[in-house]
C-alpha positions, 0 to 999 in steps of 0.5 A: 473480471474489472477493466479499470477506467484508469488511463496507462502508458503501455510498454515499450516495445523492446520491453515485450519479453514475455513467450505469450500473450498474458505479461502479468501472468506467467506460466505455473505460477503461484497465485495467492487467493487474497490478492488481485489477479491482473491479467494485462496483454502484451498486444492490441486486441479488438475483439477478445473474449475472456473465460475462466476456467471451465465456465460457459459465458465470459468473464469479459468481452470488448476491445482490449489494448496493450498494456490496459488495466485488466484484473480479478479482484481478490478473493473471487476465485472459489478455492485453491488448486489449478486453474486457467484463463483462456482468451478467444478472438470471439469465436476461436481460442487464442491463448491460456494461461495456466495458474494455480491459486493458493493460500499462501502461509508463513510461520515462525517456529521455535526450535530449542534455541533456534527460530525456524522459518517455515513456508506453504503455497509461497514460491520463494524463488519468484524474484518478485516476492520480498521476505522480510522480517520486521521488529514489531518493538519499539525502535530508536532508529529507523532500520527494524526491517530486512529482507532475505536475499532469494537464493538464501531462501528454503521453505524451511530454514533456520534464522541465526542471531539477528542484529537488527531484531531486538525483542520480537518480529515476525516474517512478512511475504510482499509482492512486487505491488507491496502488498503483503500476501501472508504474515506470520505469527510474532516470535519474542527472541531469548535475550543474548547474554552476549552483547556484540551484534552477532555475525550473519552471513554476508549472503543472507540479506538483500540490500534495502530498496532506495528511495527513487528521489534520493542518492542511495549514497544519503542517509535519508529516512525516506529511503528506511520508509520506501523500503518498509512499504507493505500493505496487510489491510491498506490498500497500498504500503501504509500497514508499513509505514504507520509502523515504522512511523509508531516505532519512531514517534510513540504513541500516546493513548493509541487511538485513530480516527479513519473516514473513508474506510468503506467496508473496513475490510481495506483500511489504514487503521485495521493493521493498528487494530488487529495486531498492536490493539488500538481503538478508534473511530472507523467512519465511511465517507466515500463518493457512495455517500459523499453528504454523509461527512461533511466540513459542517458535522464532523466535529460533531461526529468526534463529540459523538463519539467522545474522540479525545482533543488529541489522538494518535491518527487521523485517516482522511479518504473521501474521495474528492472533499478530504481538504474542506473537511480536514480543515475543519478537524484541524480547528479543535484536534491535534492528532500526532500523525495524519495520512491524507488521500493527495491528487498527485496528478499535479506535481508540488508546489502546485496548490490546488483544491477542487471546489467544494461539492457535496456531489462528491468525486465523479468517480472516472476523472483526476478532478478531485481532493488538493494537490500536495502543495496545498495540504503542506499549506494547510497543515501548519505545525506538522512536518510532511515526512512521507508520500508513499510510492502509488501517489495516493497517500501522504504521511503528516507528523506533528513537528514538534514530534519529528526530529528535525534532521529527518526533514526533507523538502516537499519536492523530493518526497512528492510522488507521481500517480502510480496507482496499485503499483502499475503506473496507472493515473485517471484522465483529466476531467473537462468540468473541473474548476479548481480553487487556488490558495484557499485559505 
């Protein structure tokens, strides 16, 4: 069990709905083993004690505040089936909660000149999981992407003609922190002899999500990408959004380069790999080994490794030196689309850049990397057209690629920290000593 360093703003009290103790957790339900399992209370406690299951030692015991950042990481627990956390006040129990991990699946099925949607280990009723079906062809719009309304919804159903999927697609199950808890296999549809966009019923899907930052009554494609946030392989809701970007603005010779991809398992990049059958650099270059990318060898690195003048992605995440480093790439490469790690602690236009320190990033504080403002600075010739909605990474796309009537000003398409959906930040650090319109 991991209590995060990360500062929060607890909930109101009017806002404490929940019969027990546990508001993140509720009563019986479906758990899926890939994803994290957060356990945050609704009440201060100064002395508690978590145990799951039947084990004898705790998993965590110390003073815990309301709403403060508690979790499982995924993949811990050792199987499937009913299990429980109990919380005691050190020597009394207080409180369990009883759940039950699974391995959640979605299929899609043909059935003579149907396609059928099957499900397992997924509660199709829980309000905070999203179905989707996405066109994993080639777009010439920005709406490959709809969501069936939940009461549409059977573990398995039959799909009439959709209009909006055109060639192929396959079913996705988000969560409500955009993290896609299972995806299905891609299912090429029979050409329709017939070419007027089919009638579905009015019922069948739900409407898409707007963007926070602009009326739902302007077409924007900020609202098309917040709404195609999901995250297979990415930490957050990139998976989607480079797909709907690679849709939109072809790829040339589908290649990537990723730094800060620490194990590779939670990566940008691992999504274009595995499913569309890119290649590319992956590179890790963490605070767990900040001297190994540096501004000074990283073009060395790309002739290493025989990455071409132009490529189709850059990832940049190393935690605290991303600016420095970019810079550096930017004097002999020209990728068509680059996602920067920002410091969205400071909202645009403010420009400001942690000092150069091989050290790296302390780990704990909001002292780190540049702020929005500056990368917009630094990234002449590209077009800022996305910041995705946990304030981590921002998406860049070479202007000359980007229509121009799909601009929006820096200022609408920043985003606040809000990091793994739960509106937490990192403290401010007493030693930070930023630099100001570094050129």
């Amino acid at each position: 069990m991991w209590k995060s360093k990360f500062t929060f703003a607890p909930a109101a009290d009017s806002d404490l709905t929940s019969p027990h103790l546990f508001r993140t957790m509720r009563p019986r339900q479906l758990c899926p083993l890939n994803q994290r399992l957060y356990l945050e209370i609704d009440r201060n406690l100064s002395d508690v004690c978590f145990f799951v299951d039947t084990q004898v030692e705790p998993a965590y015991c110390g003073r815990l505040d309301r709403d403060e950042p508690m979790f499982m990481k995924a993949n811990v627990m050792p199987q499937p089936g009913p299990h429980f956390v109990m919380v005691t006040n050190g020597s009394q129990p207080m409180h369990a909660i009883f759940f039950t991990m699974v391995k959640p699946s979605v299929q899609l099925v043909r059935r003579g000149t149907s396609v059928a949607i099957e499900f397992d280990g997924v509660d199709i009723q829980d309000d905070r999981n999203r179905v989707c079906l996405v066109t994993t062809s080639s777009a010439d719009s920005y709406t490959p992407f709809a969501c069936f309304n939940s009461t549409y919804l059977s573990m398995h159903m039959t799909l009439p003609p959709l209009p909006h999927a055109r060639t192929s697609v396959v079913a996705l199950v988000v969560n409500e922190y955009n993290k896609c808890i299972c995806r299905s296999n891609e299912m090429h549809l029979p050409q329709r002899a017939d070419k007027t966009p089919p009638m579905v019923p009015p019922f069948m899907f739900a409407s898409p999500k707007h963007h926070p930052n602009v009326p739902p009554s302007r077409e924007s494609i900020l609202h098309a990408l917040f709404d195609q946030e999901y995250g297979v392989f990415s930490q957050n809701g990139e998976d989607g959004v480079l797909q709907l970007l690679f849709q939109l603005v072809a790829p040339t010779n589908k290649i990537f380069v990723e730094f800060g991809v620490e194990d590779g398992i939670e990566c940008n990049t691992r999504y274009l790999r595995e499913v569309h059958g890119w290649t590319g650099l992956s590179m890790d270059g963490s605070h767990s080994d900040p001297a190994w990318i540096t501004p000074g060898n990283i073009v060395g690195l790309f002739e290493q490794h025989e990455i071409p003048s132009h490529f189709d992605l850059l990832s940049v995440d190393i935690d605290f030196n991303d600016y420095y480093v970019l810079q550096a790439i930017l004097e002999r490469y020209t990728p068509s689309v680059i996602v920067v790690e920002v410091n969205s602690h400071y909202r645009y236009p403010d420009d400001r850049v942690a000092t150069y320190d091989p050290q790296g990033w302390d780990g704990v504080s909001n002292y780190f990397g540049a702020t929005l403002a500056a990368f917009v600075r630094l990234l002449n010739g590209y077009t800022l057209v996305y910041c995705e909605s946990h304030g981590v990474n921002c998406f860049f796309v070479r202007t000359d690629l980007w229509p121009a009537t799909w601009r929006e000003d820096p200022a609408t398409i920043d985003r606040p920290p809000n990091f793994f959906g739960k509106g937490w930040r990192y403290p401010p650090s007493l030693h930070a000593t930023w630099a100001t319109g570094v050129v």
